[in-house]
C-alpha positions in Angstrom: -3.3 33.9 -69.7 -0.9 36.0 -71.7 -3.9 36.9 -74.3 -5.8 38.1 -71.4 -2.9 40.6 -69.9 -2.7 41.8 -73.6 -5.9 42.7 -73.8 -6.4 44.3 -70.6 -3.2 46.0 -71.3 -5.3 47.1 -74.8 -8.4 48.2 -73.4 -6.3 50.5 -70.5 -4.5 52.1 -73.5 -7.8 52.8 -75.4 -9.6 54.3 -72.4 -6.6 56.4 -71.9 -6.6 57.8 -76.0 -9.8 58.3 -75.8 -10.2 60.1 -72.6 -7.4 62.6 -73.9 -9.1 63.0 -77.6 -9.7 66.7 -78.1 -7.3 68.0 -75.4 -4.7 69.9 -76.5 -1.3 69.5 -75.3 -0.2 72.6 -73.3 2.9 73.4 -70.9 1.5 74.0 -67.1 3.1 77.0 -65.7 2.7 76.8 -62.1 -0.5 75.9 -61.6 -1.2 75.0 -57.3 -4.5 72.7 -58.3 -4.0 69.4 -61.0 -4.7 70.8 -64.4 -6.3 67.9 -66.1 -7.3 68.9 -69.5 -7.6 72.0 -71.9 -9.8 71.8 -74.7 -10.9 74.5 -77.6 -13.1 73.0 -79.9 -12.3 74.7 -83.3 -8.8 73.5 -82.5 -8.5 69.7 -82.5 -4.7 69.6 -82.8 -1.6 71.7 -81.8 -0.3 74.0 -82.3 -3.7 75.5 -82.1 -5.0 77.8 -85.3 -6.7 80.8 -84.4 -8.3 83.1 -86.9 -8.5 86.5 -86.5 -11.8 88.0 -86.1 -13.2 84.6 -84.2 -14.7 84.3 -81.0 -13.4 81.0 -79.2 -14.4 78.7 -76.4 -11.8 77.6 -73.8 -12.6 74.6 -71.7 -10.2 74.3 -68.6 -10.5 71.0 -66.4 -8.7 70.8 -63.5 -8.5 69.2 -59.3 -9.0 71.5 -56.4 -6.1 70.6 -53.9 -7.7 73.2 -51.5 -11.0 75.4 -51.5 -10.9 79.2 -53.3 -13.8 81.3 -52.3 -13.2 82.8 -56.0 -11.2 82.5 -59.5 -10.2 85.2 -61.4 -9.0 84.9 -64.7 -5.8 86.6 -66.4 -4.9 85.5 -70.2 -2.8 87.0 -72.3 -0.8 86.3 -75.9 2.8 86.3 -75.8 4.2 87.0 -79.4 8.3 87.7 -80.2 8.5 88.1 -76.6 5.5 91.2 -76.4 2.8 90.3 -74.2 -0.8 91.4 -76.0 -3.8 90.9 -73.3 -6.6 88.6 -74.7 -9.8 90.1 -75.0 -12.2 87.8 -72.6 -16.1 87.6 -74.5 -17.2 85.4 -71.7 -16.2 84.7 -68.0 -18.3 82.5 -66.0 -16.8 84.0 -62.9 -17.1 87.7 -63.8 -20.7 88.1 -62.3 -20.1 85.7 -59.3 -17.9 84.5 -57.5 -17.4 81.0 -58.7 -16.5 79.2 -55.7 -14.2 76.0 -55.9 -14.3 73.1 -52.9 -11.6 71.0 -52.3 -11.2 67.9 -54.0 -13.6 68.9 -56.5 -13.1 68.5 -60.5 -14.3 72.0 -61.8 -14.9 72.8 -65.6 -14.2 76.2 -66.1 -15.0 77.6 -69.6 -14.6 80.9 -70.6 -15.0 82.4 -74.6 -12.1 84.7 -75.8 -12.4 87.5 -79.1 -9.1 87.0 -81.6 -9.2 90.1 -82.3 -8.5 91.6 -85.2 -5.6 93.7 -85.1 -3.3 91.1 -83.9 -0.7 90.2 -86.0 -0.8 87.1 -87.7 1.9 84.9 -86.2 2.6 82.3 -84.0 2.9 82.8 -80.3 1.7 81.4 -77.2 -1.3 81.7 -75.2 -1.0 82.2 -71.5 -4.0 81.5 -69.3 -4.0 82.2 -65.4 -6.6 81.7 -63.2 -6.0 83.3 -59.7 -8.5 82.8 -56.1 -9.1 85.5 -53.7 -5.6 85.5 -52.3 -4.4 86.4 -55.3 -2.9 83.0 -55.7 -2.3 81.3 -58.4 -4.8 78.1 -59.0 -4.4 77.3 -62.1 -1.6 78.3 -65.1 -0.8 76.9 -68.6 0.6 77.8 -72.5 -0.8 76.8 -75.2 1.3 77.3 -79.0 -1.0 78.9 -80.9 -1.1 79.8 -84.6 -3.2 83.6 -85.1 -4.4 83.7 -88.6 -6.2 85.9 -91.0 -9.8 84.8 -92.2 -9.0 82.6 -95.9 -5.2 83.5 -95.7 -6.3 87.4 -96.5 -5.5 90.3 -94.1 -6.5 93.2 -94.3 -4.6 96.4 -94.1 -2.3 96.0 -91.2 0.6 98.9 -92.0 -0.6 100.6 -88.6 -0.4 97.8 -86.5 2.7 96.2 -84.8 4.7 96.9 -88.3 8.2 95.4 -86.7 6.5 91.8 -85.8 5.1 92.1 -89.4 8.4 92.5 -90.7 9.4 89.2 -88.9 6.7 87.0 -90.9 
């Protein structure tokens, strides 16, 4: 008997590591529906590397508590305290109005640019995702590490020189 509770007691811990393998760990920041998992492919552990220059996919899973007519999204960086808006490549809910019923588990995936003239430090990202009210659905940080393609930037003298000083 007590060789069968320790294997059930395995298996529930496997399903659970596996289930969470390739979501990153991230700090919710008020979000009104259950976040249930982020996910950036190129980025299988935290903090998460981004390299300048590289567009990136963004996977956000989360639990309607109540219906939104739409979602809006809002992401920005947040480096030595300066907020720096992400430039958004791709969002799903840009054309239409991407509707969200209660109860329902919604995958919302957008693709981001790391744009080149950001300054290669670490910082967090912010990602906010607001319904027609204007309310806040969904809301999380993510550590991120921005980087410069093989370790080599380019000139960056013109570009946020007192947060290069800080490197």
């Amino acid at each position: 008997m007590i060789i069968v509770s320790m294997l059930r007691a395995t298996i529930i811990v496997v399903v659970v590591l596996c289930a969470s393998v390739g979501a990153l760990p991230f700090q919710d920041c008020g979000s009104q529906y259950r976040l249930i998992s982020v996910d950036i492919p190129t980025c299988p552990t935290a903090p998460c590397t981004l390299t300048l220059g590289d567009r990136v996919n963004i996977s956000t899973n989360f639990l309607a508590d109540f219906k939104s007519s739409t979602v809006s999204l809002d992401a920005y960086y947040v480096i030595s305290t300066i907020q720096i808006p992400v430039a958004v490549a791709y969002d799903p809910c840009s054309q239409s109005s991407c509707s969200v019923e209660q109860g329902e588990t919604k995958q919302y995936g957008v693709s981001i640019d790391v744009e080149n003239f950001l300054p290669p430090l670490d910082g967090d990202l912010v990602v906010q995702l607001f319904n027609e009210n204007s309310r806040k659905i969904v809301c999380y940080i993510l550590t991120v590490r921005l980087r410069c393609k093989n370790n080599v930037c380019e000139d960056r003298n013109n570009v946020f020189p007192a947060l290069m000083k800080r490197q």
